[in-house]
C-alpha angles and dihedrals in degrees: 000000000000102000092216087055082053083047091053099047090049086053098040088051083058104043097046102069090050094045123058098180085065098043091049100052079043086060094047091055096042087236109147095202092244077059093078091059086082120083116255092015092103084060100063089056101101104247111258109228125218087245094044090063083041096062084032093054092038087054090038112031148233094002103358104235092307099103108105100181140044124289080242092065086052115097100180133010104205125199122205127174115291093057097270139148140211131181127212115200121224091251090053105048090130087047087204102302096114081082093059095049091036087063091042090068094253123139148106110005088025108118104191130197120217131195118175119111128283096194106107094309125110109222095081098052093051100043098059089042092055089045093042092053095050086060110255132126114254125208100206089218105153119206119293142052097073106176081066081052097055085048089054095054099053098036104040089041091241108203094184146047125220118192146027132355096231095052089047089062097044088057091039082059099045095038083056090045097056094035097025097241143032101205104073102001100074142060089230108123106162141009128210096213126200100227123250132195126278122036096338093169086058093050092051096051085051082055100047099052091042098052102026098241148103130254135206141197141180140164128246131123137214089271096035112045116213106336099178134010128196114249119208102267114005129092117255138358121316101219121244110261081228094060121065098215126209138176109210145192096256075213115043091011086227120150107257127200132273112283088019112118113238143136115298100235119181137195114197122211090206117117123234094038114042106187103185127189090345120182115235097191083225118125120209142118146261121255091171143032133179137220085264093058096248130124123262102169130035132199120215129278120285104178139322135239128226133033104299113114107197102226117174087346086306130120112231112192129186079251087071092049088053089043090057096047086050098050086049112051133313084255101054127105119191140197136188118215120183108197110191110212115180095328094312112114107221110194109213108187110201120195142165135184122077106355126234141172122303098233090051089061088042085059108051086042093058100042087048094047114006091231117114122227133243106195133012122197132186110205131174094251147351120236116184137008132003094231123032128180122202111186104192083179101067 
């Protein structure tokens, strides 16, 4: 018997009598939590989308019958667009993530710069935990501002990168600008990157050779926690012990075999929050797969299903585009377009309807989703989808 699958029936038996979201979606299936000891029984649990958490927590607010602990277990509460929330108990702050920076070589001596974002969301949190725990020191930095992060590079000595790798190259530049090189001329020895379209491995290698250092890259989402991590040498991402890892049919949500394309879905053995068999919308393979049937090594994206666009590391959804009619006028329509343009995402938001001020539609986007938009257009009509995604990249 797979001693993780004897982990998740203990937990499940926990959380479900505190959570009456879980234990109804347990009835439904006819599961008994000691049930999911047994090897294949988890299968048979319908996969939970993303969308799906998103109406249930709207009806049920704010988490929807899944929490499974007291609010004073809960460290944070983050809030990303949607609306949806996710708590993160007080046991679990680096959600996972100080494996990630532990087999990129980070640790004690290490002072790292991040700069994701602190503001409800919950990339910035996680990220200095995870860093923290591995033992290095975390300036608390936020994304922005770049001409003081370029000072903070140079005066506090800063060995590693935290954020996006867009924002990395737009500090890279200006760091060159002000010292005349980054190679050679900085502390920087490694950075911890936040993935993009396209041939991202190839854009890191191009990164790598033009700056001297190393990069670094894992998987993990705002429900999930880190859910695989890149290991010196081998392909892919080795999955997190904490997370039980599928690959699944995005149809039928059955487990496929390895080197077949399917949805990433994830089960967590933490307590508080039990995510099981979630639905990340990812699509991607298994390398690798264990005696228990579960996934230990993961191969890149490849693709997602649904609806979600990930725009600035944030998910944008055709809710968002509804949401931002209604907030306009009853007679507004609204569409998102995200135009990818040499690895910068560019939001055009097209409308039509009674017109009204841009910054009045700046603002109702931003307050709906916290991204900022590059181009608004009024047209006669909209024919199509409400989100649409044009990855010149690709």
């Amino acid at each position: 018997m797979s001693d993780r699958l004897t982990r998740l029936a203990e937990a499940v038996a926990q959380a479900e009598r505190r959570a009456p979201a879980l234990a109804a979606r347990l009835r439904a299936a006819r599961i008994a939590p000691a049930d999911l000891a047994r090897p294949g029984v988890l299968d048979s649990l319908p996969v939970l989308q993303k969308t799906d958490l998103m109406a249930q927590q709207a009806v049920d607010p704010p988490f929807a019958g899944y929490l499974s602990c007291d609010m004073s277990d809960v460290a944070h509460v983050f809030a990303s667009p949607g609306p949806i929330f996710e708590p993160v108990l007080r046991s679990q702050e680096a959600y996972g993530f100080d494996r990630m920076f532990r087999a990129g070589g980070l640790g004690p001596g290490d002072i790292a710069l991040n700069t994701w974002s602190y503001h409800l969301v919950p990339a910035g949190l996680i990220f200095d935990a995870g860093a923290r725990a591995a033992g290095a020191t975390v300036i608390p930095s936020g994304p922005g501002q770049t001409d003081l992060q370029v000072q903070l590079m140079a005066t506090l000595g800063v060995t590693a990168f935290l954020g996006s790798t867009a924002y990395f190259e737009k500090v890279a530049q200006a760091y060159a600008d002000r010292h005349g090189a980054t190679a050679g001329h900085w502390p920087l020895r490694r950075a911890f990157l936040g993935g993009e379209p396209g041939d991202w491995m190839a854009k890191r290698a191009r990164l790598e050779a033009a700056h001297g250092i190393t990069t670094h890259g894992a998987y993990g989402t705002a429900d999930l926690g880190l859910v695989g991590f890149e290991e010196t040498g081998q392909p892919g991402y080795a999955c997190n012990p904490d997370r039980l890892v599928q690959i699944c049919d995005p149809d039928s949500s059955a487990p496929l075999p390895a080197g077949t394309p399917g949805q990433i879905v994830v089960t967590t053995l933490a307590r508080g929050w039990p995510m099981i068999r979630f639905g990340t919308g990812d699509l991607a393979q298994a390398l690798d797969i264990g005696p228990d049937g579960l996934v230990t090594r993961l191969s890149g994206l490849s693709g997602r299903i649904g609806d979600g666009v990930k725009v600035r590391e944030i998910f944008l959804y055709a809710a968002h585009a509804k949401a931002l009619a209604a907030a306009l006028g009853p007679d507004v329509a609204a569409r998102i377009r995200v135009v990818r343009e040499d690895g910068i995402d560019r939001i055009v938001i097209e409308l039509t309807g009674t017109r009204c001020t841009d910054g009045r539609v700046q603002e109702a986007f931003h307050r709906i989703t916290r991204l900022r938009v590059d181009h608004i257009r009024w047209a006669a009509r909209l024919t199509g989808t409400d989100l649409l995604e044009d990855n010149r990249d690709f």
